[in-house]
N, C-alpha and C positions, 0 to 999 in steps of 0.2 A: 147521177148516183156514183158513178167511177169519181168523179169529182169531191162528191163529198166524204168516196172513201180515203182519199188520196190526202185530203185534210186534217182530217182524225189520225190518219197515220204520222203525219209530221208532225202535230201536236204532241202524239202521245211519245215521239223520241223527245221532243224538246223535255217533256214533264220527267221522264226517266233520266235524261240527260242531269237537268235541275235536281233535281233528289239524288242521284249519284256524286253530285260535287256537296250536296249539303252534309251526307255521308262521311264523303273524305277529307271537309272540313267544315268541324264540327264549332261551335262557337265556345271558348275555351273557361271553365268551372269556373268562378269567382275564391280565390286561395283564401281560407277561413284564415281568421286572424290568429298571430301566436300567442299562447296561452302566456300569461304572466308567470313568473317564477323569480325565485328567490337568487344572487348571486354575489359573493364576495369580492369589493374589491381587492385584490392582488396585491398592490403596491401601497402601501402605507409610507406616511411621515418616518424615517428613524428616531428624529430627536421627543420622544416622548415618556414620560415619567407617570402623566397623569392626564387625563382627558378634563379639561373646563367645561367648552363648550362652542360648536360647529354652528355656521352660514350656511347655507343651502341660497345662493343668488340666482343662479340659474345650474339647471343638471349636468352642468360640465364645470364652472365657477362654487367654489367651494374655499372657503376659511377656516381653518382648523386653530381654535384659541386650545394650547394646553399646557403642561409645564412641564420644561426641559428635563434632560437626565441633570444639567447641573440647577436643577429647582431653583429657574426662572420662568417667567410666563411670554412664551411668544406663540406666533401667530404662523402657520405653514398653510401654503395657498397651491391650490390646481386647478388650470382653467382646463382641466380635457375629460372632469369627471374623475378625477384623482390616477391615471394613467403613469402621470409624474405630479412631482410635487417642487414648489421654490420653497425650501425650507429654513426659518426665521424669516418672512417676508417682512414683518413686521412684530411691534413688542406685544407683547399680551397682556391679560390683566387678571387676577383673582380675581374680581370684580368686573365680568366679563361686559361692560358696555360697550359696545363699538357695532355698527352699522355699515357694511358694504353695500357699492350700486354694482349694476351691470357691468358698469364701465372697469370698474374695478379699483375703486374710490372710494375714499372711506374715513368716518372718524369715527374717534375712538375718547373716552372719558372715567378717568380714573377718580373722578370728582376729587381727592385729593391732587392729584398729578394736573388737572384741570383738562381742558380738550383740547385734541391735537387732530394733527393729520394722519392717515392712513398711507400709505405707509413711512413716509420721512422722517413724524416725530415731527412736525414744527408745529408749536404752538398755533391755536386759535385766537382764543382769549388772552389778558392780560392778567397778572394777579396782583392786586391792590396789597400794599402792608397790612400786617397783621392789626386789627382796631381802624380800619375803614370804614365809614357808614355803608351803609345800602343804597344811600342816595347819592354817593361818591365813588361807587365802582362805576370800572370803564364797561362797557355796553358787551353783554355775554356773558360777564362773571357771575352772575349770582346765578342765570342759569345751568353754565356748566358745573358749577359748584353744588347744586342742588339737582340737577337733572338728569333725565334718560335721553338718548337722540333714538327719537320716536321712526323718523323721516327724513329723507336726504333726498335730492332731484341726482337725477344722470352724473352730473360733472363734479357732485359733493362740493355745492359754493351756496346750496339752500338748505336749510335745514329747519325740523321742529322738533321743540324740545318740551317734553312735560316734568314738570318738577313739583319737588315735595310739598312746596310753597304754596302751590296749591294755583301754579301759573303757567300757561301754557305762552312759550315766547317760539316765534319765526327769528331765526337768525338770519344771516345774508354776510359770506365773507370773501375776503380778496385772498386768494394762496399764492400772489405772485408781489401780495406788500412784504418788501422788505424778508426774502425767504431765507437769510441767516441770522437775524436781529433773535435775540433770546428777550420775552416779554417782551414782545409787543403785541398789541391789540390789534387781529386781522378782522375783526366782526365789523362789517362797515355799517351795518343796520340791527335792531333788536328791536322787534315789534311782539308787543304783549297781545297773545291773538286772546288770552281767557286769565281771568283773576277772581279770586273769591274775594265778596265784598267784605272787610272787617278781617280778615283771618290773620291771625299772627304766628306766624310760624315759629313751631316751638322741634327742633332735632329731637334725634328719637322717638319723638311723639307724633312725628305725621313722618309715613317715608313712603316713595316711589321706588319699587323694588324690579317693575319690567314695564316694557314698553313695546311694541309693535305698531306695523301700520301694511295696509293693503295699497295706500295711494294717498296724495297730498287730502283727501275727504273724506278716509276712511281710517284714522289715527285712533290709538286708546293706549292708556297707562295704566297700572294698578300698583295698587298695595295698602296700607293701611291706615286709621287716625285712631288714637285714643282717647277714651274719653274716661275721665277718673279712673280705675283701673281695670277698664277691660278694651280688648283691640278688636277693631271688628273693619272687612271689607272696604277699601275707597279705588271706585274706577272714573276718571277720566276721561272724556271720549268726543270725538267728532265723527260720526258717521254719514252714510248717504249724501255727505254736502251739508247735515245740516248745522246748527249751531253746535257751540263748543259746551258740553254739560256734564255735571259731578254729579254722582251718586255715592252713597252710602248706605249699609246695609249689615242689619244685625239677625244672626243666628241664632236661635233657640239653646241654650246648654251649650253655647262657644265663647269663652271668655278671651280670647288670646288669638285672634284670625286676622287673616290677610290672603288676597287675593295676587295670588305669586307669578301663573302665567296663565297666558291667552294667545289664543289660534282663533282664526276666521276665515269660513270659507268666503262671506260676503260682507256688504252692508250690515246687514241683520242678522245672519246666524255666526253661534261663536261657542267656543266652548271654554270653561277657565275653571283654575283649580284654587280653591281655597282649603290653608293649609293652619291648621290650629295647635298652637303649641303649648299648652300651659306649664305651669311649675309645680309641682307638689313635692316641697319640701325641697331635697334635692336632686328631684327628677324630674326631667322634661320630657314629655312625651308628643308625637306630633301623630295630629289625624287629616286626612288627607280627603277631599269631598272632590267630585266632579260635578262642576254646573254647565247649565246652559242658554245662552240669550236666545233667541227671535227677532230682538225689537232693537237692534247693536249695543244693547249692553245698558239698557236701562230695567230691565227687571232681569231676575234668573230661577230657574227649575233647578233644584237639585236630583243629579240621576243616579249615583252611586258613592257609596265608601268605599276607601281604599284602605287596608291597615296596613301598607306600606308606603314610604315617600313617592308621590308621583312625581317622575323628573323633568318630564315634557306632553308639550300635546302637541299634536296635530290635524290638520284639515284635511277634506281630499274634497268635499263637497256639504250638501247640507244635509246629507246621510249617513258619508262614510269619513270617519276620524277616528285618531290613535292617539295612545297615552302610552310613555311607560313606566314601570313599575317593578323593582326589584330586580332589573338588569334583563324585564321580559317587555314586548310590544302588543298591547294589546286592541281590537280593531269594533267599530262597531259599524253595522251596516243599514240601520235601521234608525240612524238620526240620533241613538245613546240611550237606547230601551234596553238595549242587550250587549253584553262586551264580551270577546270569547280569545283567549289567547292566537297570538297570530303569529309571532318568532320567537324561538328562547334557544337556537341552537346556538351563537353567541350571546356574550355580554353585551348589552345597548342599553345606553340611559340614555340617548335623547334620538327625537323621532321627527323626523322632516318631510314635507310634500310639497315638489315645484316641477312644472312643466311634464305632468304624468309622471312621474317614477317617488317613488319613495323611500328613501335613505335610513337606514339606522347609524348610529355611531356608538362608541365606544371605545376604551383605552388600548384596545388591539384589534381591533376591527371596524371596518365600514362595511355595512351589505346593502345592498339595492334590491327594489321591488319593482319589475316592469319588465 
């Protein structure tokens, strides 16, 4: 008995003991995550006049196309999230085509001016005299002359272009041929990955007005073709990996449409704005629609009208996407059933999302969401 009091008693110090240390350290809360909020960047570009139009490459890598105080168009670049900025890194363009990578690499296409490198200026393509066939340009020109640069690899030495022609060409070039030669032809390869059979391309009447791409098998182009006199939707696209396929598509009471920009959070979901502009008499008016794929942009839902110019969209997932509208951001969180104002304390026309955070811009302001 003494025995087995003598056991219960060292036991019961060990259990006090134990529960006294669990006491005085305790295992320590899990810190709830910080709540998201709105915040300005600080440090802007000086040389600017007018805002074109922002890169979002990754959330520190940023391109800023605008037009100088002496109304030119260049390019101001910050890899730390706009912290600082190299300002004119490169030329800009009214016509803001131009594509950066990661790396921070890049071309740029003035279709008049032709394609060039990011940032040096040196020619890609070659330009043939004026009354060249088609079947006598040097390998590139017809595409950068008519096209968008959809896609670029890491190093900006591959590229995909879709063009008005209704042609989707893989380029492939060397930027170490001959890097002072003015015209010459750096495209070592031009491979037609997609062509419409019979189509004769007629300017004006078929144009590719944007382009995007999530990855070398998730590519799309838009804008428009006319037929006799009304213009209606043309999107281009390679998704999931799979073939390269056109669509067209006409609206109810829209004589004058086109399909102007596109966001995607994936493969299959996507959102794009078609923008109607007719003329009556001598006034243009434009109406503004948001749609939306599931299937990468071979059918679309129409979710809303806007009666002002929508300037940009954005993804964030295949619930949550932004547009904006009249210098406001607006968000929907429910796939595009419902949109509710989400920033208007500055001016923002265009609306970006990379790597969690979310960017507005503007001709005197950049603010971040994250």
């Amino acid at each position: 008995m003494r025995a087995l009091k003598t056991t219960l008693a060292i036991f019961s110090a060990v259990l006090l003991v134990s529960c006294s240390e669990d006491n005085l350290d305790p295992k320590p809360t899990p810190t709830p995550p910080k709540p998201k909020a709105w915040s300005v960047v600080e440090t802007m570009p000086t040389d600017v006049k007018k805002f074109i139009k922002a890169q979002v490459v990754t959330k520190d890598l940023i391109v800023f196309n605008v037009e100088s105080q002496d109304e030119k168009p260049v390019m101001h670049k910050t890899t730390d999230g706009g912290a600082t900025w190299e300002e004119k890194w490169a030329d800009g363009s009214y016509k803001p085509d131009f594509l950066v990578t990661k790396n921070g690499k890049g071309w740029s296409n003035s279709q008049y001016g032709g394609l060039k490198f990011l940032n040096s200026g040196v020619a890609l393509s070659k330009k043939s005299p004026w009354g060249t066939s088609d079947a006598d340009r040097a390998p590139g020109e017809l595409a950068s002359s008519r096209g968008k640069v959809a896609y670029l690899n890491d190093d900006a030495t591959e590229g995909i272009m879709i063009c008005a022609d209704r042609t989707v060409h893989k380029l492939v070039v060397d930027p170490t041929l001959d890097p002072k030669g003015e015209n010459v032809n750096r495209v070592k390869s031009d491979v037609k990955l997609y062509e419409k059979s019979g189509f004769e391309y007629k300017p004006y009447t078929d144009e590719l007005t944007f382009a995007t791409s999530l990855d070398e098998n998730n590519v799309w182009g838009s804008g428009f073709v006319k037929d006799e006199e009304e213009k209606y939707p043309l999107i281009i696209f390679k998704s999931n990996g799979g073939e390269w396929t056109e669509k067209t598509f006409k609206i109810e009471g829209q004589t004058d449409a086109q399909l102007t920009k596109l966001a995607f959070a994936d493969g299959k979901t996507g959102f794009g704005v078609v923008t109607n502009t007719p003329f009556y008499g001598s006034y243009t008016f434009s109406y503004n629609m948001l749609y939306k794929t599931v299937d990468g942009g071979s059918t679309w839902t129409k979710l809303v009208d806007v009666d002002t110019e929508i300037t940009s969209v954005a993804v964030e997932n295949d619930k949550t996407a932004y547009y904006t509208a009249g210098n406001v951001i607006y968000r929907t969180t429910d796939g595009g059933t419902t949109w509710k104002i989400f920033y208007k304390e500055k001016e923002i026309s265009q609306v970006a999302f990379k790597d969690g955070v979310l960017f507005g811009f503007g001709k005197d302001a950049i603010v971040k969401y994250n």
